[in-house]
C-alpha atoms as one frame of an Amber mdcrd trajectory, in Angstrom:
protein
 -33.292   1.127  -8.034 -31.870  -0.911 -10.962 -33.122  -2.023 -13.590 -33.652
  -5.558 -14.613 -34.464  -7.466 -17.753 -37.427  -9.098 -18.295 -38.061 -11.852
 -20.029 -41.968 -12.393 -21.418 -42.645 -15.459 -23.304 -46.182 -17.206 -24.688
 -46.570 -20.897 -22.441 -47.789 -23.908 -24.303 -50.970 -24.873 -23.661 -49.336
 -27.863 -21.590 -48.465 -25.061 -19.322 -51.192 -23.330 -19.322 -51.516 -20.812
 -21.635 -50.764 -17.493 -21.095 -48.077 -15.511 -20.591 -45.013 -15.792 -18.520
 -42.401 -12.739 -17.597 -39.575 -13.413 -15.427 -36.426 -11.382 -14.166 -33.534
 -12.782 -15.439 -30.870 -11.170 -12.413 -33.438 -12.762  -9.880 -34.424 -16.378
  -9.931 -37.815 -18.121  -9.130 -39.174 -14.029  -9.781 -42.123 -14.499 -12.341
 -45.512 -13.663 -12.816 -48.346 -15.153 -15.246 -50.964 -13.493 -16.945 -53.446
 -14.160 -19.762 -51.587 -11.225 -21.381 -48.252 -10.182 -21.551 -48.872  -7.046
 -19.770 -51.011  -8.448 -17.244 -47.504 -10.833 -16.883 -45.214  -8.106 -16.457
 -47.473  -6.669 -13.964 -47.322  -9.583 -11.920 -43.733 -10.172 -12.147 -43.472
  -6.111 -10.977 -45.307  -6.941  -8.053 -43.355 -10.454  -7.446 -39.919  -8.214
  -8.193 -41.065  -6.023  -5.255 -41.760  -8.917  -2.785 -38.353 -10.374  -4.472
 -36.418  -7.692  -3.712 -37.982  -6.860  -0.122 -36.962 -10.768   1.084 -33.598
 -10.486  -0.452 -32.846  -7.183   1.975 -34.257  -8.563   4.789 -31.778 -11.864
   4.033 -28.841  -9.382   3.296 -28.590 -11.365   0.160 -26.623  -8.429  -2.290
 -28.067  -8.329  -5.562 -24.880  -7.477  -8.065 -26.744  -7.866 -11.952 -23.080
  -7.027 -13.186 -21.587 -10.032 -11.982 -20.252 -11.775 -14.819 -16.213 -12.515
 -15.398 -16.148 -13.467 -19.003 -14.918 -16.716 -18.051 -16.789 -19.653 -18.834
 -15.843 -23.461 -18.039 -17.454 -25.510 -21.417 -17.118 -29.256 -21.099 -18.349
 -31.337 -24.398 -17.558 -33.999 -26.135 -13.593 -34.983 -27.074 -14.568 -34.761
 -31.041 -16.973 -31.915 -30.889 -13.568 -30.345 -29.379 -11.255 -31.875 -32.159
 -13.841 -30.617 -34.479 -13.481 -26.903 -32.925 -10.005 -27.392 -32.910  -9.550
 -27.977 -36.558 -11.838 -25.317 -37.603 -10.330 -23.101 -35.833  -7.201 -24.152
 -37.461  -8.424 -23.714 -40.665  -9.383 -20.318 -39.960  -5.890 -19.443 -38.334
  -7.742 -18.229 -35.018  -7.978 -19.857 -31.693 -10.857 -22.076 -30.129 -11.627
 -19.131 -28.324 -12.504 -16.920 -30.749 -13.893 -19.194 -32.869 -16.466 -20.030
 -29.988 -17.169 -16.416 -29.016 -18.120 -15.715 -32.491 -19.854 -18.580 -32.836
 -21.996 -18.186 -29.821 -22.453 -14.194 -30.553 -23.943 -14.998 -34.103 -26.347
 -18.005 -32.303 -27.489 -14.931 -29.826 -28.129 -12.273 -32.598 -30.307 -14.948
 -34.503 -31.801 -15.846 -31.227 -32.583 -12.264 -30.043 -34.347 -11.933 -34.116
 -36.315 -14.984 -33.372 -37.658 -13.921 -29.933 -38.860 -10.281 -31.548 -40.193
 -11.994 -33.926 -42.597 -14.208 -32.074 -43.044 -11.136 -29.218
């Protein structure tokens, strides 16, 4: 079977408390716990049930299905902003973006080890 990534995060105490995991190729396919791993455990057993309903509904489960094409709408100066510093650099909005967004994930992905 494939593997999917899982997601565990600390809930607020507005939530809660605990611990949440969830399946990021699956939606709605979580479990709580008071700790992580009792978490994970619980989303295992929801991935099962998950997985088992999504058969029976011949619903076909394809993790890999991302283009690389993204539609962005945002505001007209946020874009003329873009647009000039992407000028400045001598590279196109698109690149300028992608890097932009790549470095915003690799600081993400430190933060989230970092509080895991």
């Amino acid at each position: 079977m494939t593997d999917f990534t899982v997601i565990i995060r600390e809930c607020s105490v507005d939530e809660g408390g605990g611990y949440r995991a969830s399946f990021m190729d699956l939606p709605g396919c979580v479990g709580d716990g008071v700790t992580p791993d009792e978490a994970l455990r619980h989303a295992e057993e929801a991935k099962e049930c998950w997985l088992e309903a999504a058969q029976e509904l011949g619903v076909d489960i394809d993790k890999d299905n991302y283009s690389g094409r993204l539609l962005l709408r945002m505001p007209k100066e946020m874009h003329r902003d873009i647009s000039l510093l992407a000028r400045s650099r001598d590279v196109s909005i698109n690149s300028l973006i992608t890097d932009m967004v790549s470095d915003s994930l690799k600081k993400a992905s430190m933060e989230f080890r970092k509080a895991g």
